[in-house]
MINUDO-530566 format. One record per residue (C-alpha): x negated, y, z negated. Coordinates in nm, 2 decimals. Layout:
<dotis>
((X, Y, Z))
...
</dotis>
This chain:
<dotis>
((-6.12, 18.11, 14.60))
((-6.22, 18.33, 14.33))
((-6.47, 18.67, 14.29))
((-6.53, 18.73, 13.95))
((-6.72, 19.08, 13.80))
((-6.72, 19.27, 14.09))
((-6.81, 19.64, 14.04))
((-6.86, 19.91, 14.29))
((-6.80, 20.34, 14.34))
((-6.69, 20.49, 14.66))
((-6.84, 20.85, 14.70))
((-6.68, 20.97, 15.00))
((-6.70, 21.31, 15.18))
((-6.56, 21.40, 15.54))
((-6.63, 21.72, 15.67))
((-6.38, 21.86, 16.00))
((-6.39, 22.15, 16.22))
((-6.24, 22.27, 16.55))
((-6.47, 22.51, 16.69))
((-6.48, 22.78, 16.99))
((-6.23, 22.60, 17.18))
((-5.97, 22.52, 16.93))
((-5.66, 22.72, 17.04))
((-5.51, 22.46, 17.08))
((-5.37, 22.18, 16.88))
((-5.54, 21.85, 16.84))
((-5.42, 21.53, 16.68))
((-5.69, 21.24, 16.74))
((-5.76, 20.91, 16.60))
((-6.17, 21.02, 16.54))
((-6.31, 20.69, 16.42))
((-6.25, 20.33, 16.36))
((-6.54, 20.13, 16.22))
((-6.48, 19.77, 16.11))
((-6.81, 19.60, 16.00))
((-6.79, 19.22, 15.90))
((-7.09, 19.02, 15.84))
((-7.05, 18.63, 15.82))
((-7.31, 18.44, 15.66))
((-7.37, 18.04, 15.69))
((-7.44, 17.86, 15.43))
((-7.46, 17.47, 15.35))
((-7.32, 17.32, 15.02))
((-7.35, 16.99, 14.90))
((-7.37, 16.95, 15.25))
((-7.03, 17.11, 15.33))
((-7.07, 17.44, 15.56))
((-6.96, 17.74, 15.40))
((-6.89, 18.06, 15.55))
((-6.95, 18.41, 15.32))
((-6.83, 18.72, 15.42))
((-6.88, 19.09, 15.32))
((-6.72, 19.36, 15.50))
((-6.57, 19.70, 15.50))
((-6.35, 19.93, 15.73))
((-6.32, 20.28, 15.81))
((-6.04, 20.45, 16.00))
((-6.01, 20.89, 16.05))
((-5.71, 21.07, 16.20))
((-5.71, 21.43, 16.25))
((-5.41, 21.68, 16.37))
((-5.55, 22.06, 16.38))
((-5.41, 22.34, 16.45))
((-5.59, 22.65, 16.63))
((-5.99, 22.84, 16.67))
((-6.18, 22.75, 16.37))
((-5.96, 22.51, 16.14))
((-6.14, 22.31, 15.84))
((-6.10, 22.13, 15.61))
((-6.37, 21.97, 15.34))
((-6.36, 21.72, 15.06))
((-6.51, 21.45, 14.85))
((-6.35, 21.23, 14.56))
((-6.56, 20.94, 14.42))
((-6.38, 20.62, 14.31))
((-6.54, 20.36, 14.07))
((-6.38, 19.98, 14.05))
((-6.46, 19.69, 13.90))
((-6.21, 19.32, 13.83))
((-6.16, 18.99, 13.95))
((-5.96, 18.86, 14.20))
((-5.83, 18.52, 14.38))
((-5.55, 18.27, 14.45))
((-5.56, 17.85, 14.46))
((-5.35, 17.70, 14.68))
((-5.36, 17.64, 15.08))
((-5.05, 17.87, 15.23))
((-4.89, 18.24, 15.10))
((-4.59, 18.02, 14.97))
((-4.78, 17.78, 14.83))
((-5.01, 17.95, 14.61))
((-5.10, 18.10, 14.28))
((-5.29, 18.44, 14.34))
((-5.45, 18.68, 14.08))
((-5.60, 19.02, 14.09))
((-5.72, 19.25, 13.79))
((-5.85, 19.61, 13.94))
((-5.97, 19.87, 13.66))
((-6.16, 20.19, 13.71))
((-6.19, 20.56, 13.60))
((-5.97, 20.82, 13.77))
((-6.10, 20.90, 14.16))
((-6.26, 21.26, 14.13))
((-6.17, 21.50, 14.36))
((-6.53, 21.74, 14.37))
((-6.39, 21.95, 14.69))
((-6.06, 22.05, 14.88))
((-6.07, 22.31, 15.05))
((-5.89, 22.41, 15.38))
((-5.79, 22.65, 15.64))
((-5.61, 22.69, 16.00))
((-5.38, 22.91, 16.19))
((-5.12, 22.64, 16.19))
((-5.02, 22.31, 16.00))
((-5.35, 22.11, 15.99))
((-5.39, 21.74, 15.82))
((-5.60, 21.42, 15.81))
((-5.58, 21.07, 15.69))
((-5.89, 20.88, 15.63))
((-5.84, 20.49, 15.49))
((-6.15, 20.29, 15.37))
((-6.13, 19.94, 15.30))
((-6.42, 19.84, 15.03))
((-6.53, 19.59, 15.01))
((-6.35, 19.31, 15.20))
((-6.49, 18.96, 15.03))
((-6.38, 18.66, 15.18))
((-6.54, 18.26, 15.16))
((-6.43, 17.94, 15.34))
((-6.52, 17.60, 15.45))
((-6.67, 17.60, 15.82))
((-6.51, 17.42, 16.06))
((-6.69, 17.23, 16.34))
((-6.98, 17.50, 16.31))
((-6.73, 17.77, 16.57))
((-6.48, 17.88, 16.34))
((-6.39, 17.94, 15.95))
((-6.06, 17.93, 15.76))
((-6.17, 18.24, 15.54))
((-5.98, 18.35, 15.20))
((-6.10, 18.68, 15.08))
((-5.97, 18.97, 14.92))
((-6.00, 19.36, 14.95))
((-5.96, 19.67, 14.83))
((-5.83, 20.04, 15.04))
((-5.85, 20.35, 14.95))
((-5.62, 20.59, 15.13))
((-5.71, 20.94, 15.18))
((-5.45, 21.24, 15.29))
((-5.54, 21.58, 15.32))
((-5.28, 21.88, 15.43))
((-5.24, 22.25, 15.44))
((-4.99, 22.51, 15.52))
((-5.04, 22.81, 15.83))
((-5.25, 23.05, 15.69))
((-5.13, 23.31, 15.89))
((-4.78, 23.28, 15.69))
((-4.67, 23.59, 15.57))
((-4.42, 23.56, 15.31))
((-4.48, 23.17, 15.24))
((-4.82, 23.07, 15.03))
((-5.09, 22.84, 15.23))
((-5.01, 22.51, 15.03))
((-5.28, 22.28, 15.00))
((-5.22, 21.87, 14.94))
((-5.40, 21.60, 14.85))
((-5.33, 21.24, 14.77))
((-5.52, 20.91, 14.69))
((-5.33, 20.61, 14.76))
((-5.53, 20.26, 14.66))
((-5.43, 19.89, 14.72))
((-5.54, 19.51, 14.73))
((-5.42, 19.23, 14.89))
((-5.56, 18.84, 14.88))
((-5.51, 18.61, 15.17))
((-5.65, 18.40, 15.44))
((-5.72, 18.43, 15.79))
((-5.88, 18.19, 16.09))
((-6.23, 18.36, 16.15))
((-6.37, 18.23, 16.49))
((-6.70, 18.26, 16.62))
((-6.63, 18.16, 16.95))
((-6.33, 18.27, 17.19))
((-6.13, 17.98, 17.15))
((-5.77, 18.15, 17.11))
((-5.61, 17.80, 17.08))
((-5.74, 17.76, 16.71))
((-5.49, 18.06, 16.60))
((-5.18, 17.88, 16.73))
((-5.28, 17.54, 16.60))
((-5.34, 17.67, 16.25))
((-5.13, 17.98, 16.23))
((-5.06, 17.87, 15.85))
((-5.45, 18.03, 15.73))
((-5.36, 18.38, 15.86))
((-5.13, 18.54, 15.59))
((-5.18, 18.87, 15.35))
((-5.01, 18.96, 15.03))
((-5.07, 19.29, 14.84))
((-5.18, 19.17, 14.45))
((-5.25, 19.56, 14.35))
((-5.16, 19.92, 14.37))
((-5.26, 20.21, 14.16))
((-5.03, 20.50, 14.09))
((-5.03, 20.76, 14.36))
((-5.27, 21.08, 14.27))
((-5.11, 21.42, 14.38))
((-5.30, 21.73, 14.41))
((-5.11, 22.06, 14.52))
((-5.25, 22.42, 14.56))
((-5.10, 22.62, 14.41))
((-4.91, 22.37, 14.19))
((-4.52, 22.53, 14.24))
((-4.23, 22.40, 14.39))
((-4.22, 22.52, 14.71))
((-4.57, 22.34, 14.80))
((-4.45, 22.01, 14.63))
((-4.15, 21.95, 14.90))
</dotis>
């Protein structure tokens, strides 16, 4: 399996607020979207699954009336990726990621106590196998997350400045999983060697603190 020149930017901005109500504390997983699409094809005569797919996961933990917190970075990424062989022991994988810098356009934050957020995006997923019997596919594909974290300090501190955090984590793995179309859990225990993961890629961690001293860096 092997995805040659792909290119894409991820332009993401999340928006949170606790209203009226807020005095107290929340800490809520707000959204998990997984979206796969699996599209049949037919090869030579062989069928051939193709999938494209992408993930979204948001956890918030706020702190009092009227916390917030807002920002946007955009991402851009472009490489090839892939392995050749049939388990993770037995294989020769390859990833190359490039891209500019992610962008932070906004941070900006404010609560009565600690507030944070983590928001993970997986795009794209990319994954293409043989069919098998027309109900199931062993898929290999490969993927690329962006992790998103988002913190700031009480800002009704006194003596203590409100810190503000930031950081942009981003990783790829290649692997292989059993993709079945039907419910036919059997399949998973008969050929539990087509459902492994290995991480191929990570980018150096990108920090951003408000104000940049010491004390908001611990």
């Amino acid at each position: 399996m092997q995805f040659k020149d792909m290119a894409g930017k991820l332009d993401l901005e999340v928006i949170e607020r606790v209203g009226e109500h807020g005095e107290e504390g929340v800490n809520l997983p707000i959204a998990h979207i997984p979206v796969k699409f699996n599209i049949p094809l037919v090869v030579m005569g062989v069928p051939i699954i193709v999938q494209v797919g992408a993930d979204y996961l948001q956890k918030v933990g706020f702190s009092g009336r009227h916390a917030t917190q807002h920002f946007r970075i955009k991402a851009g990424f472009d490489g090839s990726g892939g392995f050749t062989g049939s388990t993770e022991h037995h294989s020769d994988m390859n990833f190359t990621l490039s891209g500019e810098e992610p962008e932070v356009e906004a941070a900006e934050a404010m609560s009565p106590g600690v507030s944070g957020t983590v928001v993970a995006v997986q795009i794209p997923r990319l994954g293409v196998g043989p069919g098998l019997m027309s109900f199931a596919a062993v898929m290999g594909f490969i993927d690329h997350v962006v992790v998103l974290t988002m913190t700031n300090g009480a800002s009704v501190a006194v003596l203590n400045p409100v810190c503000k955090r930031q950081t942009i984590d981003r990783v790829a793995h290649v692997g292989a999983d059993l993709t079945v179309m039907l419910p036919i859990p059997v399949l998973a225990a008969i050929l539990p060697g087509y459902t492994w993961k290995r991480e191929v890629w990570r980018a150096k961690r990108k920090e951003r603190v408000d104000p940049d001293i010491p004390m908001c860096h611990i």
